[in-house]
N, C-alpha and C positions, 0 to 999 in steps of 0.2 A: 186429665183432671184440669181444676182452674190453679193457677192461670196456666195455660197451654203452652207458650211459651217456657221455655227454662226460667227457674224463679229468679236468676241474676239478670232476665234480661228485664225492658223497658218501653214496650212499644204500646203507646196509647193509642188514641185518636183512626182506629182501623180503620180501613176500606178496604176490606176481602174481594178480591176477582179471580174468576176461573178463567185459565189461560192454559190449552193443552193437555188439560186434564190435570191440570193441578189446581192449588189455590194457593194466590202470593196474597200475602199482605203488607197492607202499604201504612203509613201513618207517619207520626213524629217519633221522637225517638230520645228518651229520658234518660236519665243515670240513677245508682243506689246513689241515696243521701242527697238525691240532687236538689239545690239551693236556687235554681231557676225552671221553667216549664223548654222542653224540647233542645234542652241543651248540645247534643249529638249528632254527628253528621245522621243523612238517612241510612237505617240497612232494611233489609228485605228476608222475610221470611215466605218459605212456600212449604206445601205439605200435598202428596198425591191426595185426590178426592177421595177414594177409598180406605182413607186410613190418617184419622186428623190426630193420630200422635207421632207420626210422623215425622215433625216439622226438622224444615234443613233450612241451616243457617247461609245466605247469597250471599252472606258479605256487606259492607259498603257500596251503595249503588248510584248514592252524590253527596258531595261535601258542600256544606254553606259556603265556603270560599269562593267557587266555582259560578254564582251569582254577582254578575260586574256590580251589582250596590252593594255587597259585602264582602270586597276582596280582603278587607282586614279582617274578619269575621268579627266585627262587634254583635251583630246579629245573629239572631236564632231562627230556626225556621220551621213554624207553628206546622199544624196538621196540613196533610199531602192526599189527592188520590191520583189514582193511575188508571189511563182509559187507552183501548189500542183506536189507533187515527184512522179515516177512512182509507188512509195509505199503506195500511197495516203494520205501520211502527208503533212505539209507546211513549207515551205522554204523560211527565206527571205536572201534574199543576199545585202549588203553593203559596204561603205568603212568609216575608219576613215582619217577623216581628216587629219593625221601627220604618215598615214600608207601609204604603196605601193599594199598592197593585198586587195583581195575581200575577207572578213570574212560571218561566213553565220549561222545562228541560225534556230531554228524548232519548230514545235508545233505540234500537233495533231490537230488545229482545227482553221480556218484561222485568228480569233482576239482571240488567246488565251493566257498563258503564253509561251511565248517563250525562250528558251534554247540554250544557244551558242555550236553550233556542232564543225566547224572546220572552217580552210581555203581553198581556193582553192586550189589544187595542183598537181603538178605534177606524176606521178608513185612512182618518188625514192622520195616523203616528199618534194621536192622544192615547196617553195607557188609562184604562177603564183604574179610574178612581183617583183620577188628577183633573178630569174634566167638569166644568160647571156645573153642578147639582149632584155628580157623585157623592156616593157615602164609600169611606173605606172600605178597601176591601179584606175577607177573612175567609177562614177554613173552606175553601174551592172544593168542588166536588164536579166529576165530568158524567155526564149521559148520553156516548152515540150508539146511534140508532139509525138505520138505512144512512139518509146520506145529510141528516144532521147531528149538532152537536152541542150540549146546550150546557152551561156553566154555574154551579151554584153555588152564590155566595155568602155574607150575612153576619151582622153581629148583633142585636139588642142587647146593649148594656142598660142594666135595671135605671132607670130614671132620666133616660137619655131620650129627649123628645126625637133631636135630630136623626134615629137609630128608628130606621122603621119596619126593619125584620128581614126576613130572605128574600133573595134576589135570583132570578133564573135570565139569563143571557145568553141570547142564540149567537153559535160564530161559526167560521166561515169554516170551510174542507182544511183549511191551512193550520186550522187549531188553536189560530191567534188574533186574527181579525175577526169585530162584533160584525155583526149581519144586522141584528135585531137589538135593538138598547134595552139594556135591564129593566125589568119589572117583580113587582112585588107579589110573593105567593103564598107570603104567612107571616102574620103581626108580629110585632116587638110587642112587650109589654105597655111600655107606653100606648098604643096604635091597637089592641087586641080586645078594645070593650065593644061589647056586645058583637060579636065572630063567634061564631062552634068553638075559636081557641081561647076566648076568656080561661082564664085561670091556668092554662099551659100553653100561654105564648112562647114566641120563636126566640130561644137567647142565642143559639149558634151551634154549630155543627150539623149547619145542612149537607144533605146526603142522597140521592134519589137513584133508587131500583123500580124496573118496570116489570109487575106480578099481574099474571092472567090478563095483559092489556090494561090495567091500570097503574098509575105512575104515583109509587110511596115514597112521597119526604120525610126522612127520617131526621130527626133533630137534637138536639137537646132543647130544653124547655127553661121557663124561667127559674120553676124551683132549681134546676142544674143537674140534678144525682140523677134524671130519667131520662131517658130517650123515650122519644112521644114520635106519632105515626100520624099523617095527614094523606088522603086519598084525591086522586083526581081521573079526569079521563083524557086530560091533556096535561102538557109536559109543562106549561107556564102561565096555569091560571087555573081557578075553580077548586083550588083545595080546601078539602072540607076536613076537622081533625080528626084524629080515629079513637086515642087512646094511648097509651100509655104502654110500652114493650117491656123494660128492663129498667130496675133504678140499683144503682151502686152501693146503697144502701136496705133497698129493702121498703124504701118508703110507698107507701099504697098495698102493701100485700098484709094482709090482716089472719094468714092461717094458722101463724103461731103464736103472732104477737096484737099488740091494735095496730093498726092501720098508718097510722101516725107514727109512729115511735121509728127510730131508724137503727138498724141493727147490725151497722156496719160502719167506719171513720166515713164521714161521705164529703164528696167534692163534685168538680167537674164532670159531666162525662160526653163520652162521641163515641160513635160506632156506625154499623149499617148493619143489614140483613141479607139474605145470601141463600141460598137454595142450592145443595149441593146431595147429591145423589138420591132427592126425591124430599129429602128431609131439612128442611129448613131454620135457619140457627141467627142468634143476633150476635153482634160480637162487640164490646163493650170494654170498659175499661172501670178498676181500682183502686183506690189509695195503698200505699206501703210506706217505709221508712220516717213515719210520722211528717210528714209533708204531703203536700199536694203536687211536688214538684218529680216523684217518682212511681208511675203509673204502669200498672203492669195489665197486660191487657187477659179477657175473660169472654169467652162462650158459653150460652148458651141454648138449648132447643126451643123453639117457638113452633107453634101451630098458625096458620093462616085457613078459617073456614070457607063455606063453601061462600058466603056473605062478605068477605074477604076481613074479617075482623082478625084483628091479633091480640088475642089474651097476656095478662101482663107476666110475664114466668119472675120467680124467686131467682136469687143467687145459689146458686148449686157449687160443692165440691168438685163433682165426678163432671158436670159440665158437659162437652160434645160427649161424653162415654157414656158407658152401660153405669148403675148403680153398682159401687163396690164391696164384692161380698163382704162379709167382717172375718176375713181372714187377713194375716200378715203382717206388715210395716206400712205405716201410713206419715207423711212429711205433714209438720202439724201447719206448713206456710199454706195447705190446700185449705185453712179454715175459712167459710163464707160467712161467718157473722164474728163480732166482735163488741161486744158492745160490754158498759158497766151498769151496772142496779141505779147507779146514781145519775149517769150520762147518757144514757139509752145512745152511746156511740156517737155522739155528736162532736161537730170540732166546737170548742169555746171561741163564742163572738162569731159567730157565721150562720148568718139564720139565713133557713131557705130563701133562696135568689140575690143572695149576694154575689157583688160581682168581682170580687177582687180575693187572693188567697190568702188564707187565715192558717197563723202554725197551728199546732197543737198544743195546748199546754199539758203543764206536768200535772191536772188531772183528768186527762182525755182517760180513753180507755185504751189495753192492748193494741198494738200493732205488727204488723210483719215488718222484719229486716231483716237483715244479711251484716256479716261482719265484712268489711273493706271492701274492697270491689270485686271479691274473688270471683269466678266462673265456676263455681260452685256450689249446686245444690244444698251440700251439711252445712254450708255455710249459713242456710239460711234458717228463720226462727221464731217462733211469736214474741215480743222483750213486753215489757212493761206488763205483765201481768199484778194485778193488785190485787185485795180483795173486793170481793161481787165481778171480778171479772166474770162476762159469759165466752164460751168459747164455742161454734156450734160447728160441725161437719153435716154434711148431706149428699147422698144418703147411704148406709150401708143397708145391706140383706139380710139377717137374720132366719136363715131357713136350711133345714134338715141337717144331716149331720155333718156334710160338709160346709154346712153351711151358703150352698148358691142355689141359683136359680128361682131367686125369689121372685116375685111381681113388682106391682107399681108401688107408691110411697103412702098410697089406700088400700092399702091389702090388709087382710084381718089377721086378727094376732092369735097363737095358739099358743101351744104346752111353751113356755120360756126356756131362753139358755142360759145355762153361767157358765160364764166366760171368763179367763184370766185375764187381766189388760197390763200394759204397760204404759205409764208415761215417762218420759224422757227431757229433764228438764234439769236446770242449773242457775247458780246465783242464789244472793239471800231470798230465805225462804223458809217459814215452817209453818205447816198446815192442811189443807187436804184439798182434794177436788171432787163436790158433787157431780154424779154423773147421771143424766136425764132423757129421756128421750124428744119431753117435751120441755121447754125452759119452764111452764110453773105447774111440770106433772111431781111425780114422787121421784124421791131418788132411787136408782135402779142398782148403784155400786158407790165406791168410796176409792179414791188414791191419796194416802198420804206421804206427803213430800218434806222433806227437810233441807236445807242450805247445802250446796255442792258447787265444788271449784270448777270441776269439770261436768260434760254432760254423763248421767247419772238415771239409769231407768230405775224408778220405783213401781212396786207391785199392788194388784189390787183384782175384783172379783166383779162383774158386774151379771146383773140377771134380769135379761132380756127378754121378751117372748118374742117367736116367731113373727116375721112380719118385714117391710122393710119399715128403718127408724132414722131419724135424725139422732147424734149424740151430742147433747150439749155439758159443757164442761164447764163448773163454778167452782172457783178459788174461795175456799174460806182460810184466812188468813193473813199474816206479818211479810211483809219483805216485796220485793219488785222480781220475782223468777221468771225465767223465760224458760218455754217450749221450746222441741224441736223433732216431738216426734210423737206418736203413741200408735201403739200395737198390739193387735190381739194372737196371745199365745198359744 
């Protein structure tokens, strides 16, 4: 389910690679409650290809200390990926945060102890983004292939002329030395009028995989909450843009709401794409703990046609997995939408392409968190529910009497179930939860809840037809209750 990770962990910023039959993931690395972006040393998840729930925890793989500009560690160290060298060691490449260059550590074995090597650089020692005309550098991404190696960097900050979009940099076998000086492969907003990327220019989190022979930059865009897809047939020039893969909110997908409306707290986001046992998935990241500064990371399935186009996929519960029958206990922190009747889930003061992080205020909508920093799943929870909170999951099964083996989330609906439900919630509170399939269909069932100290499942009946269904869940009423569970009996 989303997020794949355990819900106490924190790993934004992905960069999924298959190494030996597995898939480690790389990225930054956040905290609950956390009050800055990538505050944590790096650690490393991996998970065999056959089996993405899986995931095993490698431990810490490098500490920001370990970077001679940050032996005090006043520094954080922004998104990471990891590419094997043509030497067949591993490389990851990063920025710190109050630096201008891409720094780059090693290991011998993809989640292992890793060793700070060097900088990027120039022939004569200049580190790439201290030299005359450089622009800083940001979120590093590596692509080898045969027997080069090629760096991609990038920031467009919204109104920054100087900031002229991603950068792709050929270096040497050694992993550190330029070959080829940086050039530009996709606008900044500033720089993006009349380009195929008007209106989703480059804001940062370039990323680049090589599909069927051509070479996708995957990005985050100016509005911020999507990752956007640009094609070429060469590794550092001619990208034309695709479209639009995954947004963290929901913004662009029109099948259950408008188009417009965003149906989830939305922020930042980074990821890439990844093709692993035939089936191809994008991996992306969300808001939690009412900041932007605790991101929990998210999959989901993509198609790439025969055209090589990528459809934009929705945020899904169930995520890399099958659709989940509507049998059993469900953790209500798997919810993909979250929005209020009155907020459509937006953060207050952060309009799309904003560049800088906006709290939430005390009328945003719900959100996920966790009590203290346990390593605990019960620990975690939806807080801030109000009334017009929506709360939505996606998707369960609906079908025969066990209820599985349904089909796709267009499947036609037959004779209905009723079903017993529970939710599991605590805190002031009295009043009920409509239960929907579609957020402005009929109500399907009723859970009324009242004020509890502890967590507290209440009962309720809902009648479903056949089919598979989204279930979305509206508070009507008094008090601020939190979730942490609901289940079909």
């Amino acid at each position: 389910m989303n997020p794949y990770l355990p819900p106490w962990e924190y790993v934004p910023d992905a960069e999924p690679h298959l190494f030996d039959g597995r898939v480690y993931v790389y990225g930054s690395h956040d905290r609950a409650h956390g009050f800055v972006f990538c505050s944590e040393d790096y650690v490393c998840w991996s998970a065999p290809v056959e089996d993405l729930s899986a995931w095993r925890y490698e431990g810490v793989i490098y500490k920001k200390t370990q970077d001679p500009l940050n032996a005090d560690g006043r520094m954080v160290m922004y998104a990471s990926d990891c590419a094997q060298g043509l030497d067949g060691r591993f490389y990851i490449y990063y920025v710190l945060d109050k630096a201008n260059v891409v720094s780059v550590a090693v290991c011998n074995t993809p989640a292992g102890c890793y060793e700070f090597l060097g900088y990027v650089r120039y022939s004569d020692g200049t580190r790439l983004g201290e030299a005359t005309g450089d622009e800083p550098q940001f979120d590093p991404s590596v692509l080898v292939e045969n027997d080069a190696v090629y760096l991609y960097t990038g920031l467009g900050i919204i109104g920054d002329v100087t900031r002229r979009g991603a950068m792709a940099t050929r270096l040497a076998p050694d992993m550190l030395t330029i070959v080829e000086s940086p050039v530009y492969i996709a606008p900044s907003g500033a720089c993006g009028g009349g380009t195929s990327f008007e209106g989703h220019e480059f804001f940062e989190a370039a990323s680049v995989r090589k599909v069927r022979g051509k070479y996708y930059l995957v990005y985050s865009s100016v509005h911020m909450t999507e990752l956007c897809y640009a094609v070429s047939d060469h590794p550092t020039r001619n990208f034309v843009y695709g479209g639009v893969i995954v947004s963290n909110c929901d913004l662009g997908i029109s099948a259950y709401k408008p188009a417009e409306m965003r149906t989830y707290p939305y922020g930042n986001n980074h990821g890439s794409i990844i093709e692993i046992c035939g089936q191809w998935y994008v991996f992306y990241h969300r808001m939690t703990n009412s900041t932007w500064f605790s991101r929990q990371g998210c999959i989901e399935k993509i198609s790439i046609d025969n055209a090589g186009r990528i459809a934009q996929v929705e945020m899904t519960s169930h995520g890399a997995g099958e659709i989940f029958p509507a049998v059993g206990r469900f953790p209500a922190y798997m919810a993909c939408n979250l929005w209020n009747e009155q907020t459509t889930g937006a953060i207050v003061g952060a309009p799309a392409g904003a560049a800088a992080p906006v709290a939430f205020s005390a009328a945003s909508p719900a959100y996920i968190s966790q009590e203290g920093f346990e390593e605990n799943a019960d620990a975690c929870y939806i807080a801030n529910i109000t009334d017009g909170t929506v709360i939505g999951f996606k998707y369960f099964s609906f079908c025969g009497e066990n209820l599985t083996g349904c089909g796709d989330e267009t499947s036609e609906s037959h004779e209905p179930h009723t079903l017993k439900i529970a939710l599991t919630t605590r805190a002031y509170g009295r009043g009920m939860f409509e239960i929907r399939t579609n957020p402005l269909g009929e109500v399907v069932g009723t859970v009324s809840i009242v004020s509890a100290n502890v967590w507290t499942a209440f009962h309720g009946e809902v009648k479903i037809p056949s089919g598979t269904h989204a279930l979305y869940l509206t508070y009507r009423g008094g008090g601020t209750p939190q979730m942490q569970a609901l289940e079909f009996l």
